[in-house]
MIVO-957155 format. One record per residue (C-alpha): residue in three letters; z, x, y. Coordinates in steps of 0.001 Angstrom, whole numbers, plus 500000, padded with zeros to 6 digits. Example, Ala and Ser with C-alpha at 12.3 -4.5 7.8 and 13.67 -1.06 7.14 Angstrom:
REM residues 2
ALA507800512300495500
SER507140513670498940
This chain:
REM residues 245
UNK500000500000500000
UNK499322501328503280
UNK502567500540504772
UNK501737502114508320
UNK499385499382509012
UNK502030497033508314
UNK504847498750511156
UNK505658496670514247
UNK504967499263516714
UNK507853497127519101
UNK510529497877516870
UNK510304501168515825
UNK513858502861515289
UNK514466505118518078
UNK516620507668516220
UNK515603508490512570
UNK517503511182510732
UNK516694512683507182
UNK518578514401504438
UNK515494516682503050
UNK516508516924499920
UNK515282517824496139
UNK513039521206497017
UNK514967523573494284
UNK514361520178491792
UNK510719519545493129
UNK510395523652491722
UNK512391523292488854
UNK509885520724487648
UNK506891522847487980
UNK508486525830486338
UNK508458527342489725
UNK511180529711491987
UNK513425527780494077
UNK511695529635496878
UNK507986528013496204
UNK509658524561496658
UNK511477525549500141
UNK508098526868501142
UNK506376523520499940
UNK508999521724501640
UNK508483523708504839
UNK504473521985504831
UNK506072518548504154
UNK508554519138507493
UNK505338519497509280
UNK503583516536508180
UNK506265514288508836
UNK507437515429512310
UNK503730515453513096
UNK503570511725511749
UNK506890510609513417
UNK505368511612516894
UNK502040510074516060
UNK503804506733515881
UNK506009506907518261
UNK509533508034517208
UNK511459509319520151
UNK514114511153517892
UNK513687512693514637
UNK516932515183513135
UNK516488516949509984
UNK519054518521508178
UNK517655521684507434
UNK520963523739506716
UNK525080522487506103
UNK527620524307506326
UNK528281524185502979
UNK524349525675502190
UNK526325529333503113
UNK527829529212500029
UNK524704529217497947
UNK523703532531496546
UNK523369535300498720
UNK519803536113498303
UNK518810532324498264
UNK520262531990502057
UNK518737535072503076
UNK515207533476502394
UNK516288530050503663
UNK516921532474507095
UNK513376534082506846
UNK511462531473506177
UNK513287528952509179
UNK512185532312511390
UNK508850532413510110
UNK508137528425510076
UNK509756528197514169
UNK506584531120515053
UNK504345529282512851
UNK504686525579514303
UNK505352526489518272
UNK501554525597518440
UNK502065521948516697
UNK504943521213518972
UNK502716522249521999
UNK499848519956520713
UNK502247517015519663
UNK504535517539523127
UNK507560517737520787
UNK510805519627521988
UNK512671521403520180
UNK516497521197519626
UNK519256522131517246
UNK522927520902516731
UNK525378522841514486
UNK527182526477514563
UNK523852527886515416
UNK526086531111516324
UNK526397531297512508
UNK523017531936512042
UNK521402535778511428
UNK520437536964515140
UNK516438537055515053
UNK516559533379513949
UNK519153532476516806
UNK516583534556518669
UNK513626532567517608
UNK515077529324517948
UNK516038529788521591
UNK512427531111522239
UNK510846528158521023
UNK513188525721522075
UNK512418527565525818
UNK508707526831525404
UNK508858523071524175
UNK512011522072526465
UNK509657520036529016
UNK507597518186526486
UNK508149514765525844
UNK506671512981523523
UNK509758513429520721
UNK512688515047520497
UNK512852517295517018
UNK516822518224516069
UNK517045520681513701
UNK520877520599512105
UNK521365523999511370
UNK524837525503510166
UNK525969521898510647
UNK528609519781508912
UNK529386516736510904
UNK533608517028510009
UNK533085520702511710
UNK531594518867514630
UNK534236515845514971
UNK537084518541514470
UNK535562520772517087
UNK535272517707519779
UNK538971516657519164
UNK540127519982519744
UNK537750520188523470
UNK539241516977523804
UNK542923518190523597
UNK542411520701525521
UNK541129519053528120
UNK543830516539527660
UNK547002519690527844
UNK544793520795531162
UNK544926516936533143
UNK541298517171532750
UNK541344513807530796
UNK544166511163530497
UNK544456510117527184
UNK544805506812527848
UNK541290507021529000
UNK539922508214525806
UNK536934506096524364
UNK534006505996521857
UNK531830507817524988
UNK534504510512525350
UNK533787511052521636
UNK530202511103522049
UNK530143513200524950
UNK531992515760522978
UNK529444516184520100
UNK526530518223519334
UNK524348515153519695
UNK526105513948523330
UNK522064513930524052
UNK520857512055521399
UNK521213507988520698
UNK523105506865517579
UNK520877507290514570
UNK519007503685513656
UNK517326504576510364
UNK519041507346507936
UNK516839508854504992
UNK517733510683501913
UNK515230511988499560
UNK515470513111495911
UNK517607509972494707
UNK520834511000495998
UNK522845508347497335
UNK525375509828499662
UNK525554511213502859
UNK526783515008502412
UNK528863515363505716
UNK525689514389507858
UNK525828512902511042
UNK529058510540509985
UNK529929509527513721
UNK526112508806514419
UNK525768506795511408
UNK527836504032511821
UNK525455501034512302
UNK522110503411510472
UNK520679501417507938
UNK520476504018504989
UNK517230504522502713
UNK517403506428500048
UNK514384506990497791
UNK513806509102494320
UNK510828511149496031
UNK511541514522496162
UNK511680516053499465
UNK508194518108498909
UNK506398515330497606
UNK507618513222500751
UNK504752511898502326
UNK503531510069505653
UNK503095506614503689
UNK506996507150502049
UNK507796507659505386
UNK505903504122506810
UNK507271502611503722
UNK510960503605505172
UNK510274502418508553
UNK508642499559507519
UNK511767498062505051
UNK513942499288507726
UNK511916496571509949
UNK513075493626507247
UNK516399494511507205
UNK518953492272509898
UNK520636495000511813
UNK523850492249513034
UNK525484494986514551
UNK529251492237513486
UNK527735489581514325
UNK526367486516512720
UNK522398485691511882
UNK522710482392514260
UNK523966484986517309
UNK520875487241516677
C-alpha cells in the first residue's frame, strides 16, 4: 500500500522521535559483522530524514547513541564514533539541499573530540536552515537529563534565582536538553522491541508509540508513511473525552 498518498498533509505530527533499533540483528541475519549493519543503517538514517523533510516534519530526533551504548565493547563504540564522524562530513551536503539543521541533545562532552569537533562544524553550517530540525541524541539517557535539570533547578533555587513555589511543568522544560524542541507527538521503535530504553521519558508523555518488527536497516520511507499515517487514526484526547474533541 502506498501509505504516503494516504497522509493528511494538515495533521502531520510536528515532533516525531525514533528508537533506530535492530542494526547488529539486521547483520546477524545475513551472516554479516555488526559493523556492515551500522553502516547499512547509516543509508537508512538518510533516507528517512530526507523523507521526513520532504513531507513536512518540522522535528525529527533519532537516538543514535544512550548512555548505556558506552558500555558495549570497546572496539564496537570506537566504530560507532568513526562512522557518526564520517556520516556528519558525508551528509552536510543533504542537509544543505534539504535546509535541515542540525542539532544534538545528550552529554555530547562525552563524546571522542574530532566527533564533538565535527558535530559543532556542521551544526555551524546548517544552524540558519529551516525547513526541519534534525536532533541527534547522542551520549543521551533521558534520567541523566531529568537528574541534571533538577539539580540546575536547585541551584538556582539555594541562589533566589527561582522560588520554588514557582516551579512548573515549563521550569522543567526549560531545563532540558530539548527546552527548544515541542513535546514529541509520534514515538517509533523499530526491530519489535516494545519499550522505551530511557528515551525522551519527559517528552513522551502524550506520544502515541509505534512500534513495528522492521529492523532498523530495512526501515523504509513507506514504513515510515505507514507510521504517520496510523498515527493519523489514532484519537489523541489529550484526558479528555471523544464528545469534547
Amino acid at each position: 500500500m502506498d501509505y504516503k498518498s494516504q497522509i493528511n498533509l494538515d495533521k502531520l505530527p510536528e515532533h516525531i522521535a525514533i528508537i533506530m533499533d535492530g542494526n547488529g540483528r539486521w547483520a546477524k541475519k545475513q551472516s554479516l559483522m555488526r559493523v556492515k549493519g551500522h553502516e547499512k543503517g547509516t543509508k537508512t538514517v538518510r533516507e528517512i530524514v530526507e523523507a521526513s523533510a520532504d513531507l513536512g516534519i518540522k522535528n525529527l530526533t533519532l537516538y543514535a547513541f544512550s548512555t548505556e551504548n558506552w558500555n558495549r565493547p570497546k572496539l564496537e563504540v570506537q566504530m560507532l564514533m568513526r562512522l557518526l564522524v564520517s556520516s556528519l562530513k558525508k551528509e552536510i551536503e543533504t542537509f544543505q539541499e534539504n535546509e535541515i539543521k542540525l542539532s544534538t541533545i545528550g552529554c555530547i562532552e562525552n563524546l571522542p573530540k574530532n566527533a564533538q569537533k565535527e558535530l559543532k562544524e556542521v551544526m555551524r553550517k546548517t544552524e540558519n536552515n529551516k525547513r526541519m530540525t534534525l536532533t541527534l541524541a547522542l551520549s543521551y539517557g533521558s534520567r541523566e537529563e531529568i537528574t541534571q535539570a533538577v539539580k540546575n533547578i536547585s541551584k538556582k533555587v539555594k541562589n533566589d534565582l527561582i522560588d520554588s513555589d514557582d516551579i512548573d511543568e515549563s521550569t522543567i522544560n526549560n531545563h532540558l536538553y530539548t527546552q527548544d524542541l515541542p513535546d514529541v507527538d509520534l514515538m517509533i521503535r523499530t526491530s519489535g522491541e516494545q519499550r522505551i530504553s530511557n528515551f525522551l521519558l519527559w517528552q513522551i508523555a502524550y506520544a502515541e508509540l509505534y512500534f513495528t518488527e522492521v529492523l532498523w536497516p530495512d526501515f523504509s520511507k513507506n514504513d515510515l508513511f505507514e507510521a504517520i499515517y496510523k498515527y493519523q487514526k489514532r484519537e489523541r484526547r489529550f484526558g479528555k473525552t471523544s464528545e469534547q474533541l
